[in-house]
Each structure stands twice: as structure tokens, then as C-alpha cells.
C-alpha positions as CSV (number, residue, x, y, z in Angstrom):
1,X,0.0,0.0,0.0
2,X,2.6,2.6,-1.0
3,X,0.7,4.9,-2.5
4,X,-1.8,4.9,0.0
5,X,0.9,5.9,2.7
6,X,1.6,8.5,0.3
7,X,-1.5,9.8,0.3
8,X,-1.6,10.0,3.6
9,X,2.5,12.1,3.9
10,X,0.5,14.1,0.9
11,X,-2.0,15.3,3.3
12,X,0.4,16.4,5.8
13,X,0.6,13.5,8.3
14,X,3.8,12.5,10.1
15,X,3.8,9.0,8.9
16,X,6.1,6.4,10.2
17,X,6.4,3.4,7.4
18,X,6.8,-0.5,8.3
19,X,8.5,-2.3,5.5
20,X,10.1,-5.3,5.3
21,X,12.0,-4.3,2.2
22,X,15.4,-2.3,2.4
23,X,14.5,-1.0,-0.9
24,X,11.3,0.2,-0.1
25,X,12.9,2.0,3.0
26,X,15.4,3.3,1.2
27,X,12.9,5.1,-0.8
28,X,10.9,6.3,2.2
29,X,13.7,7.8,4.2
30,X,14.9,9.6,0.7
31,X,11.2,11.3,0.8
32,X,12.0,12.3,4.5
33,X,9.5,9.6,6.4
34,X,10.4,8.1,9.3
35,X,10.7,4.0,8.7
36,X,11.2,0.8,10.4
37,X,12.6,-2.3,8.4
38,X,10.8,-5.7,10.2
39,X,8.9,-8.5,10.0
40,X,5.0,-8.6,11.1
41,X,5.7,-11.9,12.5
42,X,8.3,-9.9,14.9
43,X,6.1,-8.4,17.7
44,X,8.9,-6.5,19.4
45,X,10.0,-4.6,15.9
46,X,6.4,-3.7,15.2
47,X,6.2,-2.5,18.9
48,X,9.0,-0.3,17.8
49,X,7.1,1.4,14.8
50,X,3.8,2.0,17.0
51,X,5.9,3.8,20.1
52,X,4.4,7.8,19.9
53,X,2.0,7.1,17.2
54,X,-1.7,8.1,17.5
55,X,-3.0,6.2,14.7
56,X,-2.4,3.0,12.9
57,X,-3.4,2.3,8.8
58,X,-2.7,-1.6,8.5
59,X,-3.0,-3.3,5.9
60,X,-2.7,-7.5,6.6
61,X,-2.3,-9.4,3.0
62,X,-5.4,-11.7,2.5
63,X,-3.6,-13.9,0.0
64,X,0.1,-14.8,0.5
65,X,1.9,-18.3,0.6
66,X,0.3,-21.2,2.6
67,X,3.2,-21.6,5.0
68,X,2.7,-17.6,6.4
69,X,0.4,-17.2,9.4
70,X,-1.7,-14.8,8.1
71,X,-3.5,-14.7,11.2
72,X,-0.4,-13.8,13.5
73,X,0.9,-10.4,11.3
74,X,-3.1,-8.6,12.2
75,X,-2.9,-9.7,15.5
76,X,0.7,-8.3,16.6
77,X,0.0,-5.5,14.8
78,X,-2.9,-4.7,16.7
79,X,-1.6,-5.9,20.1
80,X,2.1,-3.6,18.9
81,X,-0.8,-0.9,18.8
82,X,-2.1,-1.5,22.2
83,X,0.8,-1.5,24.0
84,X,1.8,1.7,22.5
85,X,-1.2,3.5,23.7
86,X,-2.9,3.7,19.8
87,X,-6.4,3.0,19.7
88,X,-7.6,4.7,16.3
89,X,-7.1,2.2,13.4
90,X,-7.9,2.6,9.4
91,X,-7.6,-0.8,8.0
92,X,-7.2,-2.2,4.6
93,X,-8.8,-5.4,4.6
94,X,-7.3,-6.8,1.6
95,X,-10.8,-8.6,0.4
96,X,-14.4,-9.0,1.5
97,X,-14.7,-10.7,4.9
98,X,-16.9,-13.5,3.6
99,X,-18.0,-15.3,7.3
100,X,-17.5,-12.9,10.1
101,X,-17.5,-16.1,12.2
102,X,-14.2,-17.6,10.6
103,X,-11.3,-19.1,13.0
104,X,-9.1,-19.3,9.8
105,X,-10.0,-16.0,7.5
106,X,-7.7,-13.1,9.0
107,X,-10.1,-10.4,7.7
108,X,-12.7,-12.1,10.2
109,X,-10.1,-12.9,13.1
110,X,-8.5,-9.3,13.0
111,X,-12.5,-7.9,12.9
112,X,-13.4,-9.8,16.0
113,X,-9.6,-9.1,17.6
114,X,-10.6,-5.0,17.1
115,X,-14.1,-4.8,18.6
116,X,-13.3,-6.9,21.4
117,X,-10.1,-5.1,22.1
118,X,-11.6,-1.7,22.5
119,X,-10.5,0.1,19.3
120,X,-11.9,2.8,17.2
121,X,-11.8,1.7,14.0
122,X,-13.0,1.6,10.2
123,X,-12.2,-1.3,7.4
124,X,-11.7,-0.7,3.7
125,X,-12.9,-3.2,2.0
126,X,-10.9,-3.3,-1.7
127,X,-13.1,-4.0,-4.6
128,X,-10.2,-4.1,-7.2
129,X,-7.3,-1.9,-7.9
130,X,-6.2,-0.2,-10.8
131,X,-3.3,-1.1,-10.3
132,X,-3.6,-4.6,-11.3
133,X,-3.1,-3.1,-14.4
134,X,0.3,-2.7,-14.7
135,X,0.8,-5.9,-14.5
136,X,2.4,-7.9,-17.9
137,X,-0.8,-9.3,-18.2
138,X,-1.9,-6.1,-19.1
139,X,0.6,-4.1,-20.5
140,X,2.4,-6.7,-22.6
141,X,-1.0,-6.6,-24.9
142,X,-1.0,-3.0,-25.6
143,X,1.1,-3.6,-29.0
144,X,-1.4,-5.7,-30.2
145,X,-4.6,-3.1,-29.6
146,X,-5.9,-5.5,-26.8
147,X,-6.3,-5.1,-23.4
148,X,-6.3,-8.2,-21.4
149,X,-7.8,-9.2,-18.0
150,X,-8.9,-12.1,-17.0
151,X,-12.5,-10.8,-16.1
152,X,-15.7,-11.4,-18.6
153,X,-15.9,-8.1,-21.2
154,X,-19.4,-7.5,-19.8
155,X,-18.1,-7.6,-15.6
156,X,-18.5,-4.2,-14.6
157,X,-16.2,-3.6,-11.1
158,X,-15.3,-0.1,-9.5
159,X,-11.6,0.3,-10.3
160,X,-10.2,1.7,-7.5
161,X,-6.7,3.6,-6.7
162,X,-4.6,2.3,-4.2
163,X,-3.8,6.4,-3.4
164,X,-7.5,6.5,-2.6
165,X,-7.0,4.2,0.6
166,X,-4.8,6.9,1.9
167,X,-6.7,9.7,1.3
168,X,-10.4,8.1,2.7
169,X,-7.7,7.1,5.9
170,X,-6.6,10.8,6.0
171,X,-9.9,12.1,6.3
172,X,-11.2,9.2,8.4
173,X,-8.6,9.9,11.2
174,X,-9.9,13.6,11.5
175,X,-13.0,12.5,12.5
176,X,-15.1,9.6,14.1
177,X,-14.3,6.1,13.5
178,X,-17.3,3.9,12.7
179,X,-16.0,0.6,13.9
180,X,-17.6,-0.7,10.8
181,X,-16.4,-2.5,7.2
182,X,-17.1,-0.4,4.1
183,X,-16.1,-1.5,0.4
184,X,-14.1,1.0,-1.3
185,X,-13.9,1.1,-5.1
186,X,-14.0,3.9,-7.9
187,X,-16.5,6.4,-8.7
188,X,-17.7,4.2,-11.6
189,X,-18.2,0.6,-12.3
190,X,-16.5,-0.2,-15.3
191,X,-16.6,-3.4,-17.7
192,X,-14.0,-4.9,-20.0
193,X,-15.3,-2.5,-23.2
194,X,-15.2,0.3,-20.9
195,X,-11.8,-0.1,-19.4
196,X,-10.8,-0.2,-23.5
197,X,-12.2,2.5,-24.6
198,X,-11.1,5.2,-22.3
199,X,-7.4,3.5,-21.9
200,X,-7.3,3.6,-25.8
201,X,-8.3,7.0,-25.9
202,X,-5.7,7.9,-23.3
203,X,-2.9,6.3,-25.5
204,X,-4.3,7.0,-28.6
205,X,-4.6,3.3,-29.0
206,X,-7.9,1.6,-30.7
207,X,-7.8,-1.0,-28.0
208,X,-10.0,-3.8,-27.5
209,X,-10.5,-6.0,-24.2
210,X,-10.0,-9.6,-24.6
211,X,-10.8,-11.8,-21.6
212,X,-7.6,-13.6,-20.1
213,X,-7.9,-17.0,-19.2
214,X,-7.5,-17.4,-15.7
215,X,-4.9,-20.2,-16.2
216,X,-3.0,-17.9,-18.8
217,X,-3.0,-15.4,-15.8
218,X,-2.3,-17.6,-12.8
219,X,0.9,-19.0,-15.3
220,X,1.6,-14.7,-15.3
221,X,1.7,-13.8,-12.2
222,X,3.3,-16.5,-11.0
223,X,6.7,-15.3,-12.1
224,X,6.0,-12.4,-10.0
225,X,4.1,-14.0,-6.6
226,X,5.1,-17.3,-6.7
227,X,2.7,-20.4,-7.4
228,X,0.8,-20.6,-4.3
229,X,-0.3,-17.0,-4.2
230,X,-0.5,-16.8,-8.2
231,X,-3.3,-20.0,-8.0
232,X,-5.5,-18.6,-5.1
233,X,-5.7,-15.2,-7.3
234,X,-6.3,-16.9,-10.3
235,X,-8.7,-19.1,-8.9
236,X,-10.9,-16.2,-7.8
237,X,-10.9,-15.1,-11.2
238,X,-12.0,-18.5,-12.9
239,X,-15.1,-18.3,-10.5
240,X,-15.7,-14.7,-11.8
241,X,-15.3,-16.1,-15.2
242,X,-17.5,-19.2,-14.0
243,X,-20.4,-17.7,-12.4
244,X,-20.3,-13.8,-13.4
245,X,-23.7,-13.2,-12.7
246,X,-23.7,-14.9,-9.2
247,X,-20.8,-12.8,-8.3
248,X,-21.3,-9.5,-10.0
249,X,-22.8,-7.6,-6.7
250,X,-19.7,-7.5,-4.8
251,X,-17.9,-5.9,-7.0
252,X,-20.3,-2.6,-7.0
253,X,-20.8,-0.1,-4.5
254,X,-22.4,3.3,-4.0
255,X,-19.2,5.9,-4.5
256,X,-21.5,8.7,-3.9
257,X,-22.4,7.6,-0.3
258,X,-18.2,7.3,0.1
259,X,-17.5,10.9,-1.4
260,X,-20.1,12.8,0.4
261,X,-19.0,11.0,4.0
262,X,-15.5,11.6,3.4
263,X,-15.4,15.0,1.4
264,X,-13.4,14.1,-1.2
265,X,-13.7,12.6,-4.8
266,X,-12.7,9.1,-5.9
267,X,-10.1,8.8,-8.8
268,X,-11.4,8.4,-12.1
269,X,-9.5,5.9,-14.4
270,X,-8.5,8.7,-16.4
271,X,-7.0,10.4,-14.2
272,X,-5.6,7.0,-12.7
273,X,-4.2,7.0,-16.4
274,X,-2.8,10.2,-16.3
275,X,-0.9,9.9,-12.9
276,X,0.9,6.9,-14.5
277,X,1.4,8.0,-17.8
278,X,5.6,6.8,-17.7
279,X,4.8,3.6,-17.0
280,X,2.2,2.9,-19.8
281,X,4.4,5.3,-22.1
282,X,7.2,2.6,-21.6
């Protein structure tokens, strides 16, 4: 969630960053941010990053490899929290909490783990990022006047920015925290044909979308997750390819209802577009 901390620096928050990347703290302490390098599975280091903090925005991975305990990273980082006095969280979820009542899921564990332990707090709830298109899946098709996902032409889903996560947390910490889950998305739901058009007019491109197949994907990003993580992903999308009616609701929600409680407008794919313009330029 990089550009999410960096919307929150943006907004003029003292923001001390937890990586577990050298390279990623490099970059931070270039901007002049105040970083710890760690583990989440190492309590006392994320004890560290909480000491003098007033606020905590977390953001636990839903997906990573089978051999992580998922469940552990939340739950130090909320007790790290405690002990350091913080009791106003913004959380990314990383996915919809599907059973509340789930032992194993960390987005239920770390729900029940913040009511019970006395926390003001409010979950974002990603519907999809825009983001996910800069992956090779995307880009490599470009050339060829597609643009590839692995999502039916016809699946509409509100593309979100990952910066907008920062900027919903900067306005959320001024203010009262729900202790309630929202889904966070873009300002429009977009399908397949939609997504093509406006990127093709961005690049003066005539693009077209073409649906991925998920196993095409999953052989993708594998090269850049590893397997395990690569074949949970993937297999989310062959369901959304399976059963797109079944599954098309959670993947819209009402953007007006999040602009007008958090003052502030979502980013439009075109804009998205614009912000990133190197990237696709390359």
C-alpha cells in the first residue's frame, strides 16, 4: 500500500512506514518519512514502529503463501498498537470478509480481535485496484490493440486507486471512527469495453478488451508472486469467469455515499491514467 501511505504524507501527516523491504525503506527515508525495516511476525520490531503514534493504517495481505500465518501479522499489529497507547485504526482489509464467524480468515479474526479489544476503527474493503493493471498481463498486450484481463468483457467492477486508501484514511482519522467495514472502489463501475475504450483514448490506441484466461493469468503472475499466491488469485478469477452473474454484486458499491461522508472525490480511471502515464508510455 505505498501509494496509500503517500497519500496519507500528501495530506500532511507524520507517517512512520513499516516495510520489510530495504528497498522500499530506502525510498521512504529519501522522501524524509520516518521507517522501520521488520517483520510482522516480529512483535517487538512492530512494537517499535507503534511507540508515539496516535494512529495506525494496516494493511494484513489476504492472500500470501500457505506456509505464512496470516492470522499472526493482524494480530501483533494490533496488540504492537495497544501496547503503544494507539487505539484509532484505518484498516485495509485486503478482500471481503466473507463469514464474520471464521477461526481461519484473517479479515474475520482481526474484525473480531478489534471490537473486542476496545479500538476505534474503520475497514476498507478493496473491490479491485487499478493497479492490477500494470501488470504484464496487461501491458504486454498493448502492442497488439488488446487489453487483457482475466474478467468477462461485460463484468462491470469499480476500479479503484490504491492512493484513494490513503486519502479516505486521512480524512477518516480527523474524525469519528465507525468501527464498521465499508467496500471502497472507484466512482464508476467499469466493464471490460469500458476499461478499453477510455485507456485507448488515453494512449491513442484503438484497443480492444479480450478476456484472459484465468490459467493464462495464474501462469503470469506466477513469475512475480510465486505459485501458491498466483493459484488462489487466479482461482478467484475463474469463478468470476464461471459464475459472473452470481458474483457481479460484490464488486459494486455506492461511490457517492463514500465521497459525500469523506469530502473528497474518488479517482477516475482517467486520471488513474494520467498519474501513470511513464509507465504505460514505456
Amino acid at each position: 500500500m505505498a501509494a496509500g501511505t503517500q497519500a496519507l504524507v500528501d495530506a500532511g501527516h507524520h507517517v512512520r512506514a513499516f516495510t520489510r523491504s530495504e528497498r522500499g525503506a530506502k525510498r521512504w527515508k529519501a522522501a524524509g518519512v520516518d521507517t522501520v525495516v521488520g517483520d510482522m511476525a516480529d512483535l517487538d520490531t512492530l512494537r517499535r514502529a507503534s511507540e508515539g503514534q496516535d494512529a495506525l493504517f494496516l494493511h494484513v495481505p489476504l492472500i500470501t503463501d500457505p506456509d505464512v500465518d496470516r492470522n499472526a501479522y493482524g494480530l501483533n499489529a494490533l496488540q504492537a498498537a495497544k501496547d503503544a497507547g494507539i487505539k484509532r485504526i484505518v484498516w485495509n482489509t485486503g478482500g471481503p470478509i466473507m463469514d464474520p464467524s471464521s477461526t481461519t480468515d484473517p479479515g474475520a479474526v482481526l474484525l473480531r480481535a478489534m471490537q473486542d479489544g476496545g479500538f476505534s476503527f474503520l475497514g476498507l474493503t478493496p473491490i479491485t485496484y487499478l493497479e492490477n493493471l500494470l501488470g504484464p498481463w496487461t501491458t504486454a498486450g498493448l502492442a497488439q490493440g488488446k487489453l487483457l484481463y482475466p474478467t468477462p468483457a461485460s463484468f462491470k467492477m469499480q476500479w479503484g486507486a490504491a492512493a484513494d486508501f490513503g486519502r479516505v484514511a486521512s480524512h477518516a482519522l480527523q474524525g469519528h471512527l465507525p468501527n464498521e467495514v465499508i467496500a471502497l472502489g472507484g466512482p464508476a463501475a467499469l466493464d471490460g469495453d469500458d476499461l478499453a475504450r477510455i485507456a485507448g483514448d488515453f494512449l491513442d490506441l484503438n484497443l480492444v478488451f479480450e478476456t484472459m484466461p484465468a490459467a493464462e493469468f495464474e501462469a503470469q503472475l506466477s513469475q512475480l508472486a510465486g505459485p501458491a499466491v498466483a493459484g488462489m488469485i487466479a482461482g478467484m478469477y475463474g469463478g468470476i469467469q464461471a459464475n459472473p452473474d452470481q458474483v457481479q454484486p460484490g464488486f459494486v458499491a455506492d461511490a457517492n455515499a463514500i465521497e459525500t461522508r469523506f469530502n473528497l472525490k474518488l479517482t477516475p480511471f482517467a486520471d488513474w491514467l494520467a498519474q501513470h502515464r511513464p509507465l504505460f508510455s514505456q
